[in-house]
Structure formats: structure tokens, C-alpha cells
Phi, psi and omega in degrees: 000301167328307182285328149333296181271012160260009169236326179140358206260083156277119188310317173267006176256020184263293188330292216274018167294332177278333150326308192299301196287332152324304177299292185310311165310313197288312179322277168314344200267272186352297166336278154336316172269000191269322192267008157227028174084000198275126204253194193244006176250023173055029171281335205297194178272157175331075273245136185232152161334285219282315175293325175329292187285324167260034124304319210280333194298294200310328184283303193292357183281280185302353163293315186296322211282323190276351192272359213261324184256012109335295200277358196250332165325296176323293184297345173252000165294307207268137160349290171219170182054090189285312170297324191279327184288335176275346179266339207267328174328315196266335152326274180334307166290352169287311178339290183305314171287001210243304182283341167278331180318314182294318179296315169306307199274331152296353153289336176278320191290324181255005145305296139165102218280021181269346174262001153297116206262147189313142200272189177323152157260334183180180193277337190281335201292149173341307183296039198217299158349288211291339201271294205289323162291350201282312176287321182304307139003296180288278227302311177309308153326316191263323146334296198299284174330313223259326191262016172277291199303320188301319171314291168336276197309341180278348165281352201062032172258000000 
């Protein structure tokens, strides 16, 4: 923690930005689905390639949008590095996500683990596919923080 706040990077203004952007994302996400009907019990209409792509468009738009008022949360919290601190916000949700990804799949393993599905074939294979949206995501995700925490600092909060 000491070596954290010796690069600028404070820990409870990254937490509660990332709260904000949390919030802020289930919000657009709420949106998102009024417009394009997609209900969460899958009644809505069928997702076609073209709906498709612009959900995945929509999504990094409302990704950007909630880390941008994360990262600005983050930047007006923390003291010095205004920026960094707004970008570590979506670091912190890669973190966060990364350890429930585990605890879910030791949860499946020891539950029973014969309805686990196979793991990669290869960096080209659909999971690859998924790897390459996951990141593309982050860096969008991270932008947004980051150009959050920079309003913050221009603002002088």
C-alpha cells in the first residue's frame, strides 16, 4: 500500500471510482437494453450480426462513458497523479474480475465439475476471439479513466 501512494495512486479514491463507474455502467446498460429492446429474460428480438455490432459498439461507448465518470470521481478524490488514478479505476474492475472469474470456476470444480466446458484450442479459436474483445474493452475502459481523471485535474478538484 505505502508503494502505491508513493507513485500517486490512492487506494480508496481508485474503490470509490470504480463504484461510480459500476453504477454508471448498470445505468447505461439499463438504456441500452430500453433501446434496443433486449429484455434480460430473452424474450427480446433476435441479436443478427448488425445488431450485434452495434451492441458491441454501444457497449464500448457506455463503457467509456461510465469509466470517464469513474475516473473523474477517482481524479477528484485523490490528491496528485489525478490521471493515473482514474485509469487504475478500470485496472482495478480487470482485478476485481479476474478473481471472481476464479472463485466461479473453483466453484464449478468443486461442485462438479463434469458441466465444465473445454478449455481453449488455441489463441485464433473463439476464446481468442473473446480475449481480443475483453482487451479491446479494457484499453476503452481505460482511456475513459484516464481521460476522467485529466478533466479532474483541469478542473482543479
Amino acid at each position: 500500500m505505502n508503494s502505491l501512494r508513493q507513485r500517486g495512486i490512492e487506494p480508496g479514491a481508485v474503490a470509490l471510482g470504480w463504484v461510480v463507474a459500476v453504477l454508471v455502467g448498470i445505468l447505461l446498460a439499463l438504456i441500452l437494453g430500453g433501446i434496443f429492446g433486449i429484455a434480460a429474460s430473452g424474450t427480446g428480438p433476435a441479436v443478427t450480426g448488425q445488431t450485434g455490432a452495434g451492441l458491441a459498439i454501444g457497449s464500448l461507448i457506455f463503457g467509456f462513458l461510465a469509466y470517464l465518470a469513474g475516473g473523474y470521481v477517482a481524479g477528484s478524490r485523490a490528491n496528485t497523479a489525478k490521471p493515473l488514478n482514474g485509469a487504475m479505476t478500470a485496472v482495478f474492475n480487470l482485478v476485481v474480475g479476474l478473481v471472481l472469474a476464479i472463485i466461479a470456476t473453483l466453484l464449478i470444480l468443486l461442485i462438479g465439475g463434469s458441466d465444465f466446458p473445454p478449455g481453449p484450442v488455441g489463441a485464433l479459436s473463439a476464446t481468442g476471439g473473446g480475449f481480443v474483445g475483453v482487451l479491446i474493452a479494457f484499453l476503452v475502459n481505460l482511456a475513459g479513466g484516464y481521460v476522467g481523471g485529466r478533466i479532474a485535474a483541469s478542473r482543479g478538484r
